[in-house]
VOPAGU-2260 file (C-alpha; in pm, 1 decimal, decimal comma):
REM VOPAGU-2260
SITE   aa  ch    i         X         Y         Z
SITE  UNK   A    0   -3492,8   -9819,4    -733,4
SITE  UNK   A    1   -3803,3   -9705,1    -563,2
SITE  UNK   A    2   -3968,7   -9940,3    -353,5
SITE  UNK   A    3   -4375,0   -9888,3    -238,5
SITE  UNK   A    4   -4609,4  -10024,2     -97,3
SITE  UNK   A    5   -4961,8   -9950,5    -194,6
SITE  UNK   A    6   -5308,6  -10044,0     -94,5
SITE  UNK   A    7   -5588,3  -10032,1     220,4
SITE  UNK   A    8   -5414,5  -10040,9     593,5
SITE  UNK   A    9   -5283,4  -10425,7     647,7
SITE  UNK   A   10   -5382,9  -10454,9     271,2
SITE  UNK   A   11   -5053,8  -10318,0     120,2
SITE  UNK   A   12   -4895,0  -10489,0    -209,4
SITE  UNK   A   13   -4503,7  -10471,2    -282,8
SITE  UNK   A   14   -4417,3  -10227,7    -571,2
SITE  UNK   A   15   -4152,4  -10107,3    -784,2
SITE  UNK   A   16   -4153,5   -9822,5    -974,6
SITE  UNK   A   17   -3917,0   -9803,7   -1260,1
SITE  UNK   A   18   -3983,1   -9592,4   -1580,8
SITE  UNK   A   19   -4251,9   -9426,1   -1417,9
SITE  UNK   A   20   -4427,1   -9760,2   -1403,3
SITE  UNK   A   21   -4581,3   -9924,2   -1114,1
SITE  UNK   A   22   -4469,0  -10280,5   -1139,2
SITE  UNK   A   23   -4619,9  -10578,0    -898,2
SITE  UNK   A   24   -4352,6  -10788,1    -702,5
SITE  UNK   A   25   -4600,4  -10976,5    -524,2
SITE  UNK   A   26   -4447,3  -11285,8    -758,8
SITE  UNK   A   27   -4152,7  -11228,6    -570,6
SITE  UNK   A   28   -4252,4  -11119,6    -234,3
SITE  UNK   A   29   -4532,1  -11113,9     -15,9
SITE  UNK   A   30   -4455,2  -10760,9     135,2
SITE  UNK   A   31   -4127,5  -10546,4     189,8
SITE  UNK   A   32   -4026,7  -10704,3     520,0
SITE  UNK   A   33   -3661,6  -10780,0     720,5
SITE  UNK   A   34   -3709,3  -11089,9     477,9
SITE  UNK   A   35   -3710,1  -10944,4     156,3
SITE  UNK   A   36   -3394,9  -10672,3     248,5
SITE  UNK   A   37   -3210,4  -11022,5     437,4
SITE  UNK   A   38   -3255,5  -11218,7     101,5
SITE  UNK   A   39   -3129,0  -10978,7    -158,1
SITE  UNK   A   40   -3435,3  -10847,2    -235,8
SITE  UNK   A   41   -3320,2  -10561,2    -414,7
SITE  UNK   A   42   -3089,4  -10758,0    -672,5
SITE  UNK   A   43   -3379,4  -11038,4    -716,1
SITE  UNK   A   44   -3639,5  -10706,6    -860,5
SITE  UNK   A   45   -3352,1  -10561,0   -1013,7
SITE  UNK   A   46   -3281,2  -10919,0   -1178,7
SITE  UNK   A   47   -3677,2  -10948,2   -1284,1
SITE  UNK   A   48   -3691,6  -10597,6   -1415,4
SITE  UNK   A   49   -3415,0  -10659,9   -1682,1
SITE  UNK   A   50   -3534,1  -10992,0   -1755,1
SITE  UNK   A   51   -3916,9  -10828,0   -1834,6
SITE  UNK   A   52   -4065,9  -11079,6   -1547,3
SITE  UNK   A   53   -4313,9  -10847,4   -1367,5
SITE  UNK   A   54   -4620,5  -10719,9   -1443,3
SITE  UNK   A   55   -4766,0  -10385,3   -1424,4
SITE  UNK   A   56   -4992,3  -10326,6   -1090,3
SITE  UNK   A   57   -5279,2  -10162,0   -1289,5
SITE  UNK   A   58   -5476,4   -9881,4   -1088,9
SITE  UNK   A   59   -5147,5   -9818,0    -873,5
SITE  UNK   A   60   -5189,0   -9436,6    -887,7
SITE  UNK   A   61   -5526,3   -9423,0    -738,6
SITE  UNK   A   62   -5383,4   -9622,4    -444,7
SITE  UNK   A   63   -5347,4   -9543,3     -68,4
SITE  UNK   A   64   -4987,6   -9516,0       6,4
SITE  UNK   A   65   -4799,0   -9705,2     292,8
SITE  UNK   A   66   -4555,1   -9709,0     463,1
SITE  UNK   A   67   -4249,2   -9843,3     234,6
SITE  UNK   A   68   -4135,4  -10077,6     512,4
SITE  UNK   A   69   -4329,2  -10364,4     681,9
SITE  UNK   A   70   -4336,3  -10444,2    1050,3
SITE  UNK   A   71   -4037,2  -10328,7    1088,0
SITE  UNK   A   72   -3842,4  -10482,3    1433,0
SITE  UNK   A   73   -3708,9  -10169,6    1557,0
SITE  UNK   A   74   -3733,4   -9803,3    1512,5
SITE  UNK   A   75   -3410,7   -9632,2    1603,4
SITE  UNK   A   76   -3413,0   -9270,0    1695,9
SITE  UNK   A   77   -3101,9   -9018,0    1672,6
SITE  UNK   A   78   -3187,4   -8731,8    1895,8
SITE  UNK   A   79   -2985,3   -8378,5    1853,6
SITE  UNK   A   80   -2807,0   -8449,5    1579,9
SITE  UNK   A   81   -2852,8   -8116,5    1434,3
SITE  UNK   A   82   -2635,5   -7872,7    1551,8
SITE  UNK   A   83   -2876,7   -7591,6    1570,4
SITE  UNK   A   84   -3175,9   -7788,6    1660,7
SITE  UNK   A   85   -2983,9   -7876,0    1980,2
SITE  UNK   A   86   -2923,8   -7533,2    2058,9
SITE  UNK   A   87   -3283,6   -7444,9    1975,8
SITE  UNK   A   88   -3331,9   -7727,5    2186,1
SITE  UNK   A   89   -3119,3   -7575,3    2512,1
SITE  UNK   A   90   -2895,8   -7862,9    2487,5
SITE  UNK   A   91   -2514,2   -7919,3    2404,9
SITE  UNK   A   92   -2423,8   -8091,9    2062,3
SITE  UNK   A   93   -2386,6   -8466,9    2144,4
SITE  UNK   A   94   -2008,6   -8593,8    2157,3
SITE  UNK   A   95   -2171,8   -8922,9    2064,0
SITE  UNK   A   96   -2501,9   -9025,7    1904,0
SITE  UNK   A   97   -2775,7   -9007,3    2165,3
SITE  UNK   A   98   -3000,1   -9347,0    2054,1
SITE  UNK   A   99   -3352,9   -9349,8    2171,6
SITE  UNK   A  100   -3666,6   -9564,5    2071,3
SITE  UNK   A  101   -4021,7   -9537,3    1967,7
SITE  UNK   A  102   -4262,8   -9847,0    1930,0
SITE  UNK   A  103   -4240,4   -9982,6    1636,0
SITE  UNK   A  104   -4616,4   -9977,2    1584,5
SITE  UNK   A  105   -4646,4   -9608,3    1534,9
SITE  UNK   A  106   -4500,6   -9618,3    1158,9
SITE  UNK   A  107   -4790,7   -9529,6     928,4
SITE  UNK   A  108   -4827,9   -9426,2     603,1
SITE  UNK   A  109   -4725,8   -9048,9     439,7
SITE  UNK   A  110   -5067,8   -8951,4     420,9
SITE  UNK   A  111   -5232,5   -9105,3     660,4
SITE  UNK   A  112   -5451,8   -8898,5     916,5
SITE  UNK   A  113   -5285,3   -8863,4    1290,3
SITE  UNK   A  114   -5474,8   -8884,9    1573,0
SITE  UNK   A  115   -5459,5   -8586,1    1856,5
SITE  UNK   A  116   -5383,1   -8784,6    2162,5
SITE  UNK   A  117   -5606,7   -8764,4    2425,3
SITE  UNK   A  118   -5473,1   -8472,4    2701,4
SITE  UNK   A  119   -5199,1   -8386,9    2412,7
SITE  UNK   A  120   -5118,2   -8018,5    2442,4
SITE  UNK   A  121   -4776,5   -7957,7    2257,5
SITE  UNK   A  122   -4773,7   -8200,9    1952,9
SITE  UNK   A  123   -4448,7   -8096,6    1729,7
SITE  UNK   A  124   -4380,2   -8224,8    1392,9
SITE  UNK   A  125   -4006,7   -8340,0    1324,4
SITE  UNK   A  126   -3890,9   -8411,4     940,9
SITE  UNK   A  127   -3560,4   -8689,0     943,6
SITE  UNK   A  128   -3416,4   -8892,9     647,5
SITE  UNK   A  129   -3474,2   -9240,9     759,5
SITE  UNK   A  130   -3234,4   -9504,2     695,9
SITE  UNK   A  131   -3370,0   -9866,4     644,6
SITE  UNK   A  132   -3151,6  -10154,4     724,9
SITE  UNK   A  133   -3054,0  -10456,9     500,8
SITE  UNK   A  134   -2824,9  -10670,0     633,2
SITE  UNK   A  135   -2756,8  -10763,4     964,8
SITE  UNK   A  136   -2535,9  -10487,4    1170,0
SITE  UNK   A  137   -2326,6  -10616,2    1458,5
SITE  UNK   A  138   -1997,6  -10509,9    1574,8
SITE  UNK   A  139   -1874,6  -10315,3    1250,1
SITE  UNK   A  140   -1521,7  -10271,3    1200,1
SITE  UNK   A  141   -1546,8   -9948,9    1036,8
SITE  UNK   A  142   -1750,5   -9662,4     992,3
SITE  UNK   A  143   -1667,9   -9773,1     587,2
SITE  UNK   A  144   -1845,0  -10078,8     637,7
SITE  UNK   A  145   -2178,0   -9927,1     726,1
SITE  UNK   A  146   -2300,1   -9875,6     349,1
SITE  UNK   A  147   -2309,9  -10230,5     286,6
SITE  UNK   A  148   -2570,6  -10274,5     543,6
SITE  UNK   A  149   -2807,4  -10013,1     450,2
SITE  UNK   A  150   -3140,7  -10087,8     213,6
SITE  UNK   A  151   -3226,1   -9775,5     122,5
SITE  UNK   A  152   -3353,0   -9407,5     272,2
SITE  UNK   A  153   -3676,4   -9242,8     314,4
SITE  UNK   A  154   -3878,2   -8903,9     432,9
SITE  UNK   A  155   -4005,4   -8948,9     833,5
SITE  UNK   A  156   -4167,5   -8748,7    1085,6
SITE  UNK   A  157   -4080,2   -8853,1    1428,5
SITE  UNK   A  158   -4403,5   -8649,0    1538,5
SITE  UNK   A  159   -4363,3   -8588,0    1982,9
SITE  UNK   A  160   -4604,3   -8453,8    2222,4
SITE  UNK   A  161   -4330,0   -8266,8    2388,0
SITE  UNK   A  162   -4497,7   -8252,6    2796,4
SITE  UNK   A  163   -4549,1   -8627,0    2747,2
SITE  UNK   A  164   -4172,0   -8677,2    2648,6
SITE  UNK   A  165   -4013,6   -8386,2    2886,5
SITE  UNK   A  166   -4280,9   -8427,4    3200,8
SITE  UNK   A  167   -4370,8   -8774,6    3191,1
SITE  UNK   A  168   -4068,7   -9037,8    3033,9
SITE  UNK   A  169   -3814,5   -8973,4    3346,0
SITE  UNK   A  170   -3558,3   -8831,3    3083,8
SITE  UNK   A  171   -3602,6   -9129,7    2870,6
SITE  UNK   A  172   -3842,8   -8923,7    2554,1
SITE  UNK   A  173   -4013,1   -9279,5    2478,2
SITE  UNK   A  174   -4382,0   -9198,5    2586,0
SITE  UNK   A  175   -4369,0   -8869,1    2394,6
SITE  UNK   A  176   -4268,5   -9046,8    2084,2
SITE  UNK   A  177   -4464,2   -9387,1    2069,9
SITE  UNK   A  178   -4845,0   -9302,7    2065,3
SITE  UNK   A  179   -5036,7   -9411,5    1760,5
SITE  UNK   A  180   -4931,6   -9272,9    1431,0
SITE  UNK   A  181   -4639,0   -9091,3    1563,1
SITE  UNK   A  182   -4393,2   -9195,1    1284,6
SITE  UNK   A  183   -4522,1   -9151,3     902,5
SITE  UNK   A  184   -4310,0   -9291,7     704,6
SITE  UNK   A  185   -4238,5   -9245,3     286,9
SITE  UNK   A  186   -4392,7   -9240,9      70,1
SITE  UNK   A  187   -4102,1   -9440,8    -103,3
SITE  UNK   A  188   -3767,6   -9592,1     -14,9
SITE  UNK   A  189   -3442,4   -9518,2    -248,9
SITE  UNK   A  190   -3205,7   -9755,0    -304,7
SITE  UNK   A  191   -2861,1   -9629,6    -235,3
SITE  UNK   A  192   -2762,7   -9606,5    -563,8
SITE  UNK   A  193   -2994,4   -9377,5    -659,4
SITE  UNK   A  194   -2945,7   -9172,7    -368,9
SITE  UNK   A  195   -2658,1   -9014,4    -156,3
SITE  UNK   A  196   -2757,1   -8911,7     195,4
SITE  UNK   A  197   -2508,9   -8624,0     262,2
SITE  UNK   A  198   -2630,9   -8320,1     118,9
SITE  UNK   A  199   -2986,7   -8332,4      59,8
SITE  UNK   A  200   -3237,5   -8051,0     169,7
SITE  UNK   A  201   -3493,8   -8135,6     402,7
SITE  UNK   A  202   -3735,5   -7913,6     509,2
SITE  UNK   A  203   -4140,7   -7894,1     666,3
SITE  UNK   A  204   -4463,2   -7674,8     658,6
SITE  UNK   A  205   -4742,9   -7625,5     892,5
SITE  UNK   A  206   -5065,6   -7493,2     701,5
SITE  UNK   A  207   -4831,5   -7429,2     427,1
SITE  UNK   A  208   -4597,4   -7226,1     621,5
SITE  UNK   A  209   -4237,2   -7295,9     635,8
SITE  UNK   A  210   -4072,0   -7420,1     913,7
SITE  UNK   A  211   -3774,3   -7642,0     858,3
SITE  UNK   A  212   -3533,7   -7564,7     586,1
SITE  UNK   A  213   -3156,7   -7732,9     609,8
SITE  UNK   A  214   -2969,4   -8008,1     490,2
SITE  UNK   A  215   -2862,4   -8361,5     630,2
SITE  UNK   A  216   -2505,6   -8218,5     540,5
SITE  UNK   A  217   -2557,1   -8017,3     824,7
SITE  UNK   A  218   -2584,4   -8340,8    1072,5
SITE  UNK   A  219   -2335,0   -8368,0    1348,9
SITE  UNK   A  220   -2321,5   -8806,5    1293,2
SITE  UNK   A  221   -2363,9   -8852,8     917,8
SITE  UNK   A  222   -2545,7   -9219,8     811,1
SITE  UNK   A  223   -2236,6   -9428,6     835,5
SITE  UNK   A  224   -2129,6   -9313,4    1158,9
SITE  UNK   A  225   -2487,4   -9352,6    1299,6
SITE  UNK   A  226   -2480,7   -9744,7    1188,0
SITE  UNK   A  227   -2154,8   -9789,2    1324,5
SITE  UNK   A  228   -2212,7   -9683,6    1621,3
SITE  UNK   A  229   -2519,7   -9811,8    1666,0
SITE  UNK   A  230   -2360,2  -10128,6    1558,9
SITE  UNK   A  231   -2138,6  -10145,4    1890,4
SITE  UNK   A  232   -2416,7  -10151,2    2128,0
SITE  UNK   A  233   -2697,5  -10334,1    1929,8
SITE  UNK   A  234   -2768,0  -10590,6    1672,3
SITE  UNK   A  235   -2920,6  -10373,3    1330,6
SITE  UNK   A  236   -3137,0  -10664,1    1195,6
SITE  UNK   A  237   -3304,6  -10640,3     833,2
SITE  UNK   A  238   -3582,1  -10380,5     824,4
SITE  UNK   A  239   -3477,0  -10175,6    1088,4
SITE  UNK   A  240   -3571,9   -9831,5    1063,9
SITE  UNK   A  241   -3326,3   -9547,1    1217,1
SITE  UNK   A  242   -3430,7   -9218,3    1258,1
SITE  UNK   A  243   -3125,0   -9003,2    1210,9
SITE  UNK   A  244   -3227,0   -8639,0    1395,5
SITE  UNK   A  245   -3459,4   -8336,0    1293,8
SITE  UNK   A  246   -3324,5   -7983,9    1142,6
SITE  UNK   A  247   -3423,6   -7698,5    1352,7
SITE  UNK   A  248   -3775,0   -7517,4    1311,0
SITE  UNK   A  249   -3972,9   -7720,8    1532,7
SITE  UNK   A  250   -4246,5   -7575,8    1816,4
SITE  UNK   A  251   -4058,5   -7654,5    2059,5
SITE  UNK   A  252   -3791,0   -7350,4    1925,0
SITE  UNK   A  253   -4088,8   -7148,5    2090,2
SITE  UNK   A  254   -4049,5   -6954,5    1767,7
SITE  UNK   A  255   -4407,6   -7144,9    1590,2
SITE  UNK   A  256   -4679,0   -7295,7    1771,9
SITE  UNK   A  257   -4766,5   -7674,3    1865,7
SITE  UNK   A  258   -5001,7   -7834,4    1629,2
SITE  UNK   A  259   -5345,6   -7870,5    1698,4
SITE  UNK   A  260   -5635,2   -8051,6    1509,6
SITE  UNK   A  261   -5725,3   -7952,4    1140,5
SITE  UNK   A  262   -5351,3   -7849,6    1155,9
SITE  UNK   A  263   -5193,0   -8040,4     814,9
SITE  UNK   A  264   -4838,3   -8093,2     829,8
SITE  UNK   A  265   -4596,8   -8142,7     539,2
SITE  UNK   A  266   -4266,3   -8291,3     458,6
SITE  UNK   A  267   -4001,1   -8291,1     214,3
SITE  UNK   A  268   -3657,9   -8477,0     165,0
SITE  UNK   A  269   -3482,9   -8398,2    -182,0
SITE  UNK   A  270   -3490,2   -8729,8    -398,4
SITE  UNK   A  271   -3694,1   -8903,4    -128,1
SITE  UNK   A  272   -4071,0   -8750,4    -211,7
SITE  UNK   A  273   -4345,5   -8536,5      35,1
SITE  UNK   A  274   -4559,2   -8607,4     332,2
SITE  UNK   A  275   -4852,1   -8456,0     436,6
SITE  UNK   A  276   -5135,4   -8573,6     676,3
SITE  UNK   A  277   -5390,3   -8391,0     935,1
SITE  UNK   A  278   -5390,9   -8359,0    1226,7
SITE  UNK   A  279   -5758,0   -8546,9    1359,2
């Protein structure tokens, strides 16, 4: 299934599109929070959709689109886990998943405009598959058992103004990553079965020039290993959002330049839908 949600900023309504049909699950659920995922959420619109229960949200097209996951708790961030990023990057490939954060209040929607900090000088754009949680994550047995506990997937930008994160964050990245609007998010999230995360090609523009091009099969820790080890150090909660690394072909590369305003980025993940906001 595809899950949305659709209307003004802090106005959004639940949605499910099936048959290419917008349908209203606001008589199931207020909003796609860690509630909904926690409380089989999925099955219950699944369940309504067979049974011809919900009602088409008229006018759904013409609709802002949000961010496909509400207030979520945490936003887990997977740094280097791209082989070739990391060398891009001057770094050695991880032996382990390097986990870093950014504020959960940065998510926004797909299309929404970002804001240029103020004294920002090398913004950089970095497209990830995002992996919503669903059930609670703690202590995993086995990398196997990481599916179970996974929502669905979506298209993010985990957007950096690289001096901030490098000059400023003592090693740790988080004030480079964590300013307003720094992590678009959607426009949809895929249900796993309609979905498989390990070969799917993900890829970016700047002013409709190519920059990333790759594929998540190319990812040093695929999704299950991620939530597994994640798993061993933290508790994944419902509606959890981990960001699972960036492809190389970002500014920092020195090979394109750092966005500026009036700059419009774009994003793509196969299956998962496009991005694209300016840069204000």
């Amino acid at each position: 299934m595809q899950f949305f949600r659709l209307g003004p900023w802090g106005e959004e309504m639940p949605a499910v599109c099936s048959g290419g049909t917008y349908w209203d699950l606001r008589t199931l659920t207020q909003d796609l929070d860690g509630a909904f995922w926690a409380s089989g959420g999925t099955r219950r619109v699944a369940e309504a959709l067979e049974g011809g229960e919900l009602k088409p949200l008229v006018g759904a097209e013409a609709l802002r689109v949000g961010a496909p996951v509400a207030r979520p708790q945490a936003l887990l961030c997977i740094g280097l886990n791209y082989a070739a990023h990391a060398a891009e990057s001057g770094m050695p490939a991880p032996q382990h998943p390097v986990l870093f954060f950014k504020h959960p209040n940065t998510v926004a929607g797909p299309n929404d405009a970002v804001a240029v900090p103020p004294g920002a000088a090398r913004m950089d754009w970095e497209v990830e598959l995002a992996v919503v949680i669903g059930q609670r994550a703690s202590y995993l047995p086995s990398v196997a058992a990481a599916g179970a506990h996974i929502a669905g997937y979506c298209v993010a930008n985990d957007l950096s103004e690289r001096r901030f994160q490098l000059e400023r964050s003592g090693s740790q990245w988080g004030k480079g990553k964590s300013l307003p609007g720094f992590c678009p998010l959607g426009p949809m999230l895929v249900t796993p079965d309609e979905v498989s995360p390990e070969n799917l090609r993900i890829r970016s523009w700047v002013n409709g020039e190519p920059r990333q091009d790759s594929s998540t099969r190319d990812m040093i820790f695929n999704v299950d290993q991620i939530v597994h080890d994640l798993s061993q150090y933290l508790v994944l909660e419902p509606g959890d959002v981990i960001l699972t690394g960036t492809p190389e072909g970002v500014a920092m590369s020195g090979r394109f330049p750092y966005l500026q305003a009036g700059d419009v980025v774009e994003l793509e993940i196969e299956s998962l839908g496009r991005q694209r906001h300016q840069l204000a």
